[in-house]
C-alpha positions in Angstrom: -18.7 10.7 -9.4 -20.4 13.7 -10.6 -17.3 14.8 -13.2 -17.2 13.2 -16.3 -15.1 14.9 -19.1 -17.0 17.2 -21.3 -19.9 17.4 -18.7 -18.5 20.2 -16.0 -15.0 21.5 -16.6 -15.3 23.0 -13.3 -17.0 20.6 -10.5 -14.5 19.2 -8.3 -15.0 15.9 -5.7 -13.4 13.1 -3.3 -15.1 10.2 -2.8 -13.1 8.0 0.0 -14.1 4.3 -0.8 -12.3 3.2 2.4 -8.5 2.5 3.7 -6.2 4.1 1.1 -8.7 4.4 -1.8 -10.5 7.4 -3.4 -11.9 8.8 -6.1 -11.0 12.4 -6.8 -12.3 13.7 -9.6 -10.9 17.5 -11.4 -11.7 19.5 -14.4 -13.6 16.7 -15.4 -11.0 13.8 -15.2 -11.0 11.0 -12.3 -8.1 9.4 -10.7 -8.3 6.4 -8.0 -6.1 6.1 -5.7 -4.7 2.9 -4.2 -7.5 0.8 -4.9 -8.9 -1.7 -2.9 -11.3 -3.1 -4.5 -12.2 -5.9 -2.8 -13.6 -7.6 0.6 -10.2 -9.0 2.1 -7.1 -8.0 1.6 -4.9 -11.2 2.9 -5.3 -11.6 6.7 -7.9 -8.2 6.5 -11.4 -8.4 5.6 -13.3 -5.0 4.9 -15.5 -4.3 8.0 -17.1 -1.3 6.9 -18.5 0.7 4.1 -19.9 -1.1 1.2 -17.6 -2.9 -1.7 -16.6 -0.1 -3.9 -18.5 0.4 -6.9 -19.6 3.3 -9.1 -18.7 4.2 -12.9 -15.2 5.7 -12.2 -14.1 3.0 -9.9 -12.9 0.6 -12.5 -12.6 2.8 -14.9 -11.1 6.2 -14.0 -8.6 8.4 -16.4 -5.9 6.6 -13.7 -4.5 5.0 -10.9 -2.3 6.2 -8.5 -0.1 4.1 -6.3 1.7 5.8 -3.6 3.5 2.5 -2.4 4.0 -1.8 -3.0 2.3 -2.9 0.4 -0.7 -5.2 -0.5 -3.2 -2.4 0.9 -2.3 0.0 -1.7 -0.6 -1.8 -4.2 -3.5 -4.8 -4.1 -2.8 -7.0 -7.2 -6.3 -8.4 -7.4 -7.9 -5.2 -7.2 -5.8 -3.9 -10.5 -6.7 -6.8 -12.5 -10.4 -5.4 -11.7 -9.5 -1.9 -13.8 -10.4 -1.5 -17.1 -7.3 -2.6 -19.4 -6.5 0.5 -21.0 -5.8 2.7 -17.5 -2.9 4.2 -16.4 -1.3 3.1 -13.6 1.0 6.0 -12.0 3.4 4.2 -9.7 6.8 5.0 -7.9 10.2 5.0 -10.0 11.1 1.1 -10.3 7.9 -0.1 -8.6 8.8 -3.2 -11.1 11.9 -4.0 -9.4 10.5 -4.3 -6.1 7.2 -5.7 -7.4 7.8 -8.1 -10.9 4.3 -9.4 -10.4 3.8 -5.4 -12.2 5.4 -6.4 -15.4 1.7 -7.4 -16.4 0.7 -3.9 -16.3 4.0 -2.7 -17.7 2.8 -1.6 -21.4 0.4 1.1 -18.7 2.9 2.3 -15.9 3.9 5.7 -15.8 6.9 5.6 -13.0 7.4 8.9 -11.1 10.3 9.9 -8.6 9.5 12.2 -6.0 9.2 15.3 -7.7 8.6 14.4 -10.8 5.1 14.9 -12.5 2.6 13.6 -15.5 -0.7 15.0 -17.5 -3.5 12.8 -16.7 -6.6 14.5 -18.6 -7.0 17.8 -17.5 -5.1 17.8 -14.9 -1.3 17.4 -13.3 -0.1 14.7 -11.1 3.4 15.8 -8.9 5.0 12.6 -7.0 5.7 14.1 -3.8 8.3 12.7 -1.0 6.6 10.2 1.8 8.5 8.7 5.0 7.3 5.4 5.3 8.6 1.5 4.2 8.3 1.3 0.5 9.3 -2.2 0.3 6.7 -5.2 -0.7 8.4 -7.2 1.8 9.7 -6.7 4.9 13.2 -7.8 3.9 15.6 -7.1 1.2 16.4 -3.5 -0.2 13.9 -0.7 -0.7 14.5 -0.3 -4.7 11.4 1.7 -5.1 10.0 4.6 -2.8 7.0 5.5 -1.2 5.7 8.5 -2.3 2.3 10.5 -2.5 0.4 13.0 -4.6 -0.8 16.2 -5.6 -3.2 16.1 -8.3 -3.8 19.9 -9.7 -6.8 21.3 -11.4 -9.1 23.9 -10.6 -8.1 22.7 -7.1 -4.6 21.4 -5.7 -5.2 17.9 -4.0 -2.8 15.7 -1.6 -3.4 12.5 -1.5 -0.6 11.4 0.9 -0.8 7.8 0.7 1.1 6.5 3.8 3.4 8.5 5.2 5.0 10.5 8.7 6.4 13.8 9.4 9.5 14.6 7.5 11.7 17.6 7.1 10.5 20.1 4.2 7.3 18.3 3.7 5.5 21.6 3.7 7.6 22.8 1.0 7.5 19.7 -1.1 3.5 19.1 -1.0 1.9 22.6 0.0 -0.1 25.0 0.4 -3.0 22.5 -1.2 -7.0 23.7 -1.3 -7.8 19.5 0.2 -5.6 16.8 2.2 -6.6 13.4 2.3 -4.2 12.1 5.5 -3.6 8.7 6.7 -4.4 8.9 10.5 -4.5 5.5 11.5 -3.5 1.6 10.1 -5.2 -1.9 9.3 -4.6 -3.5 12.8 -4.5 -3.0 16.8 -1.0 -1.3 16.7 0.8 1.2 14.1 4.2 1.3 13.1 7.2 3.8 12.7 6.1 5.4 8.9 2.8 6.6 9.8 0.8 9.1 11.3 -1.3 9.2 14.1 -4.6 11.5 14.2 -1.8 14.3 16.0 0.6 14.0 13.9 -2.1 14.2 10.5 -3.0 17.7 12.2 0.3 19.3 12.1 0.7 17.8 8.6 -2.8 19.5 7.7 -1.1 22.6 9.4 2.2 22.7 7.3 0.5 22.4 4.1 -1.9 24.9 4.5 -5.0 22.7 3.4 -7.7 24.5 2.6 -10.0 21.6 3.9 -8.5 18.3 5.4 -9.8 14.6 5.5 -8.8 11.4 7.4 -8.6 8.8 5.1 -6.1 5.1 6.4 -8.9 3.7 8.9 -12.2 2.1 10.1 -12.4 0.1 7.1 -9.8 -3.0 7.2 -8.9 -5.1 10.4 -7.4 -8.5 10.9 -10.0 -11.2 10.9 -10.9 -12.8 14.0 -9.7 -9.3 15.8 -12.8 -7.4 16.0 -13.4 -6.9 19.4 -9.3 -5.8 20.0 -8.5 -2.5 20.4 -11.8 -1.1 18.6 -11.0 2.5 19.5 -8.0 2.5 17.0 -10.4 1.4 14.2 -13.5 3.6 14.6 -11.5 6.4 16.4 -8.9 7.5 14.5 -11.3 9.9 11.7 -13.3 11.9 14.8 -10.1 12.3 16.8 -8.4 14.0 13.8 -10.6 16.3 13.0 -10.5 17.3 16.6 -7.2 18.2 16.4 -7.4 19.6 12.6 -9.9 22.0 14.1 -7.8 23.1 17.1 -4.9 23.5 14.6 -7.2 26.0 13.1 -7.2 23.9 9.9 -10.8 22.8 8.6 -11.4 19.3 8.5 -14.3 16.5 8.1 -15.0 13.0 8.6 -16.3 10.9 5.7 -17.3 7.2 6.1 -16.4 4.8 3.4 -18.5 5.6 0.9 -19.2 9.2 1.6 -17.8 12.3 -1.1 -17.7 15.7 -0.8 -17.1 18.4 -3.6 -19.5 20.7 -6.1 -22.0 19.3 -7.3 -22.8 16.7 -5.1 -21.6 13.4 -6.7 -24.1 10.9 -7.1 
């Protein structure tokens, strides 16, 4: 990215890596968000966009983690960081994750509402309707949540999440969205939003500009041919709907930034 501290208090940029993960840089300070930093996740292999890489990637001011599934909270892909990086996580992320405890001298544990100085800018924990359990069994200790990361602009960084009452007044209005529109696999779950339901989410928030981030990067190996629309599709379908919305949106491919300057 383009802003490094002390070089251009004012340039602002998002760079979406892929999935879940982005770089969004502020008043000169960088934070990641639910890195990925690998080729496979599990069962998922990365099937497009190149391995992320970059100067802030593994070493940004911090990390946000909206939620404990592997494709956000992705254990391999934190030991990656640099050691001294803040990790900004849900309130008792630990408890529903103890494999954290080796990043626990780092954490910085947010319930909804609740916020943190990273650099030059603010980081809010902000409500999200989704599972926030590792596992599919056993209590949800620690909730899913997502972001807004204030500078010069106000960003949303969502994480995974659906439509919930008073979201508009918990996250908005916010200058950029970056909205999950889509999954990891030919079918998607109650907790997440669909490239319709992203829109009206845009709409409620009042984003200034809106992009599809949660799609066409990771898919079950050995599943390529299944279902391709819901991997490629998801991104262009949004921004149709953004646009009739009358919100402004773009598509990015993994790897591709937007913002003033140009990152490079």
């Amino acid at each position: 990215m383009s802003a490094t501290p002390g070089s251009n208090a004012a340039a602002f940029g998002v760079r979406w890596l892929g999935h879940a993960s982005a770089l969004i840089a502020d008043r000169g300070t960088v934070v990641l968000t639910d890195p990925v930093l690998t080729d496979r996740v599990a069962h998922l292999r990365r099937r497009r966009g190149p391995s992320p890489i970059g100067p802030h990637v593994r070493n940004p001011d911090a990390v946000l983690l909206s939620h404990l599934h592997a494709d956000h909270t992705h254990l391999p892909s934190l030991r990656l960081l640099g050691p001294d990086v803040p990790i900004v996580a849900p309130w008792r992320a630990v408890d529903g994750l103890p494999a954290l405890r080796q990043f626990a001298d780092r954490l910085v544990l947010l319930r909804p509402g609740d916020e943190t100085r990273i650099g030059a800018v603010t980081v809010r924990a902000v409500p999200a309707r989704h599972d926030g359990r590792r596992w599919r069994r056993g209590p949800e200790v620690a909730p899913a949540v997502g972001f807004v990361v204030e500078g010069d602009r106000r960003t949303y960084f969502a994480g995974d999440t659906d439509l919930y009452p008073d979201l508009a007044d918990h996250v908005g209005p916010v200058d950029v969205a970056l909205l999950p529109v889509g999954g990891w696999g030919p079918t998607l779950g109650k907790g997440h939003l669909d490239p319709s339901r992203a829109a009206v989410v845009a709409r409620l928030v009042d984003a200034g500009l809106a992009v599809p981030i949660h799609f066409g990067t990771l898919w079950p190996i050995g599943l390529d041919a299944v279902r391709p629309r819901l991997f490629f599709g998801p991104g262009s379908e949004f921004v149709h709907h953004a646009e009739r919305a009358g919100v402004a949106a773009v598509e990015l491919h993994p790897g591709g930034e937007l913002g003033e300057p140009s990152a490079g």
